[in-house]
N, C-alpha and C positions, 0 to 999 in steps of 0.2 A: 453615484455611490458604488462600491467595489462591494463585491460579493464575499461572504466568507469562506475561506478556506479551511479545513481542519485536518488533519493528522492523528491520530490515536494510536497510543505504543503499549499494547496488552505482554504482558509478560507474564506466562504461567512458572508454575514451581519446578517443571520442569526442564525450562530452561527455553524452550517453543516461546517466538516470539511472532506475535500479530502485529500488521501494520492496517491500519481503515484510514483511507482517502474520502472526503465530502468535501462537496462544492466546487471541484473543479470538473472540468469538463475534456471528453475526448482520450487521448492519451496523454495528454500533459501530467496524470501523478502518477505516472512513469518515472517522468523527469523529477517531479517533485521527493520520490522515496527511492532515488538511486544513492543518494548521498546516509543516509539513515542504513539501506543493504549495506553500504560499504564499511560504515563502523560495524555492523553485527558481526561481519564477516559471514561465517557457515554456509548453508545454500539453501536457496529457497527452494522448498518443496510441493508448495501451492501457492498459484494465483489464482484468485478469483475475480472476476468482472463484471459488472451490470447487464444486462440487453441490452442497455443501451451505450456501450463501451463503444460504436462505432459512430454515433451523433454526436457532434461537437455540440448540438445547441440543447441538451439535456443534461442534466447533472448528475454526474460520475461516483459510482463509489468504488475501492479497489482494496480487495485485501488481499494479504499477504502473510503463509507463515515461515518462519525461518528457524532452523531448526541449529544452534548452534552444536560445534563438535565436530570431530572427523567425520568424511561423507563416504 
């Protein structure tokens, strides 16, 4: 049985968008929310990651804000 994966795409009014990574593991939703960065465009200006961002055998969660607009 595969494990599930999730994604969540917060979008406030002002324009700030959040990314939440669950269920995967290590850095791989790196990989998984480089294509998602690449439509917002703008720049990311926080990342945050678990304590346990450097154990692959713990479950990962990874946020992200991105601030769309001129940097």
């Amino acid at each position: 049985m595969s494990e599930i994966q999730e994604i969540d795409v917060f979008v406030k009014p002002d324009g700030t968008v959040k990314v939440e990574v669950r269920g995967v593991k290590g850095g791989k939703c790196l990989a998984l929310t480089e294509s998602i960065e690449q439509l917002l465009g703008g720049t990311i200006v926080e990342r945050v990651f678990t304590d346990d961002f450097e154990n692959d055998e713990v479950e990962q969660t990874l946020e992200e804000t991105v601030r769309q607009g001129p940097t």
